[in-house]
C-alpha positions as CSV (number, residue, x, y, z in Angstrom):
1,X,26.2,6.0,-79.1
2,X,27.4,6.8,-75.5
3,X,30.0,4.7,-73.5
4,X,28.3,3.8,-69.6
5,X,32.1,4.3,-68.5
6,X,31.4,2.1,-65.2
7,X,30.2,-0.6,-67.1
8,X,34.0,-0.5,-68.9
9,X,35.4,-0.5,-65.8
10,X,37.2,3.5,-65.6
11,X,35.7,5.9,-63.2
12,X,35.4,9.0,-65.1
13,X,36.3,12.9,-63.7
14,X,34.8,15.5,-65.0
15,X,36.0,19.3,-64.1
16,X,33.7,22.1,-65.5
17,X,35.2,25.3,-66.4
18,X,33.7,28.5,-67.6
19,X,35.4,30.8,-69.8
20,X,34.6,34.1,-68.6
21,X,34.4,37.6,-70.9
22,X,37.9,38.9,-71.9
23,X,36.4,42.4,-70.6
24,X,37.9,44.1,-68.1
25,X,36.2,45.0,-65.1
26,X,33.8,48.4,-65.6
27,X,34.5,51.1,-62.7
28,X,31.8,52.6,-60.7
29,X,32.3,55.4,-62.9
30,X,32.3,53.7,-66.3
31,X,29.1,52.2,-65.1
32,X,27.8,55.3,-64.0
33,X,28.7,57.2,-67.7
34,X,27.3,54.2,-69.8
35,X,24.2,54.2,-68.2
36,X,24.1,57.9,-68.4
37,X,24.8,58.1,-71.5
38,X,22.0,55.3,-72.6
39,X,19.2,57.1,-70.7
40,X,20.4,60.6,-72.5
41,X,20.4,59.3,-76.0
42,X,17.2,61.2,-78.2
43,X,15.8,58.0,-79.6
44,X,15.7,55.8,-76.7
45,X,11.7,54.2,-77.0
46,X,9.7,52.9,-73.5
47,X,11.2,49.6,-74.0
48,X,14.8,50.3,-73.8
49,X,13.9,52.6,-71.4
50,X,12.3,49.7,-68.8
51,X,15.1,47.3,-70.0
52,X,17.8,49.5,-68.7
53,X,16.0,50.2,-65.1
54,X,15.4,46.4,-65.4
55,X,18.7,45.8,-65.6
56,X,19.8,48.5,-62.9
57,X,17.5,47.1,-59.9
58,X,19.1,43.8,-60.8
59,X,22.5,44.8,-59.7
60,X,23.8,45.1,-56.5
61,X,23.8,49.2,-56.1
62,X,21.6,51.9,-55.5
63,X,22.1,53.9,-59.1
64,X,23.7,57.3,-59.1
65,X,21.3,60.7,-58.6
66,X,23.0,61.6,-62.5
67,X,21.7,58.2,-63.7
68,X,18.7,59.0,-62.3
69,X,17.8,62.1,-63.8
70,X,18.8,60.6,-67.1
71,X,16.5,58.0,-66.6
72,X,13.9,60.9,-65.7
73,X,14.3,62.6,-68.1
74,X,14.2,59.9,-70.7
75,X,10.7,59.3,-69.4
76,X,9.9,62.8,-70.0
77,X,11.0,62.7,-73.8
78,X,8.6,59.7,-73.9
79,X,5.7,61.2,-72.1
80,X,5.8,58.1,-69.5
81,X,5.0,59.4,-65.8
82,X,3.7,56.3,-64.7
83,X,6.9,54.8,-65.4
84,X,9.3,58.1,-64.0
85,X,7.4,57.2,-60.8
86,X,7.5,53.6,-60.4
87,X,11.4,54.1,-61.2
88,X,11.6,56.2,-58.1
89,X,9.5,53.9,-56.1
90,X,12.5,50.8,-57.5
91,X,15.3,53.5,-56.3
92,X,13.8,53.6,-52.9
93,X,13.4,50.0,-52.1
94,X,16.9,49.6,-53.3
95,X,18.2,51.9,-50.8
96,X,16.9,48.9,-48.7
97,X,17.9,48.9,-44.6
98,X,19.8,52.5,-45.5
99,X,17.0,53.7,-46.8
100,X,16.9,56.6,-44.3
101,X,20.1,57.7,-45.1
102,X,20.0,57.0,-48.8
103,X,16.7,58.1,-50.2
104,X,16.9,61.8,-48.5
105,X,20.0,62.6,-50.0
106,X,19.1,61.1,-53.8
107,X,15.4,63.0,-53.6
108,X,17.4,65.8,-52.5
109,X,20.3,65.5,-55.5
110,X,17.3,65.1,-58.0
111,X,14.6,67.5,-57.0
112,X,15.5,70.3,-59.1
113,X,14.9,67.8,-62.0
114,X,11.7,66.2,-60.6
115,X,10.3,70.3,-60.5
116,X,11.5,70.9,-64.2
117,X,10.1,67.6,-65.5
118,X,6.8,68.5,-63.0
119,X,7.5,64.8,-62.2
120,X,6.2,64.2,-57.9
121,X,7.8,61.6,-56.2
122,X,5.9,58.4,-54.8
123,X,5.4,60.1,-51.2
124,X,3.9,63.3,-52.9
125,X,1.2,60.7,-54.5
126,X,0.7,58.9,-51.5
127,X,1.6,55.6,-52.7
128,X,3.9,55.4,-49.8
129,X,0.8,54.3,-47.8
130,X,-1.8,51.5,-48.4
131,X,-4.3,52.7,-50.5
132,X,-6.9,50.9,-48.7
133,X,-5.7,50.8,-45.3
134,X,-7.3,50.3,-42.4
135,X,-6.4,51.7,-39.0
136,X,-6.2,48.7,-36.6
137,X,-8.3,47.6,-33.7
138,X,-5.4,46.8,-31.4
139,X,-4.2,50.1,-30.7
């Protein structure tokens, strides 16, 4: 049975705390080898494979060109394309406002991969343009 403590006359406080992890805080680089290290192992299945990238467009970074090959490659040892290039099309829009600057320099880092996986990137597909676009009547 609860106590309506306004009804007994005491105004009640409550303070909220969170206990956080006991963890330490992970470096860019410890974050950079675990997750290279996850993509690389041989039994990694298509699940683990689309939690992980879930997981890395959720964060606040653009992920590393070694995390990406990893990640490639990963999709390789499963036979996934599709999902090598819809990985490459999440690493672009996470390059957001610097993606001029960012997205060169990462295709450029992993292109030697992409030509030994025989994996093309979303521009070589064309999916960086509507599909079914239509030029405009304005111009």
């Amino acid at each position: 049975m609860g106590y309506n403590m306004y009804a007994l006359g005491k105004s009640v406080r409550a303070t909220a705390s969170r206990s956080m992890s006991k963890h330490s805080k992970e470096t860019d680089e410890e974050l950079d080898a675990r997750y290279e290290a996850y993509f690389s192992r041989p039994e990694i299945d298509a699940w683990e494979i689309r939690k992980a990238m879930n997981d890395l467009c959720g964060m606040d970074l653009v992920p590393e060109p070694k995390i990406i090959i990893a990640a490639l490659k990963a999709c390789r040892r499963n036979n996934d394309f599709a999902l090598a290039v819809r990985f490459l099309e999440a690493v672009k829009e996470k390059c957001g406002r610097k993606e001029k600057a960012i997205y060169p320099y990462i295709l450029q880092e992993i292109n030697p991969t992409l030509q030994d996986l025989g994996i093309s990137t979303p521009e070589e597909l064309g999916y960086d343009k509507p599909e079914l676009a239509l030029a405009t009547v304005y111009e």
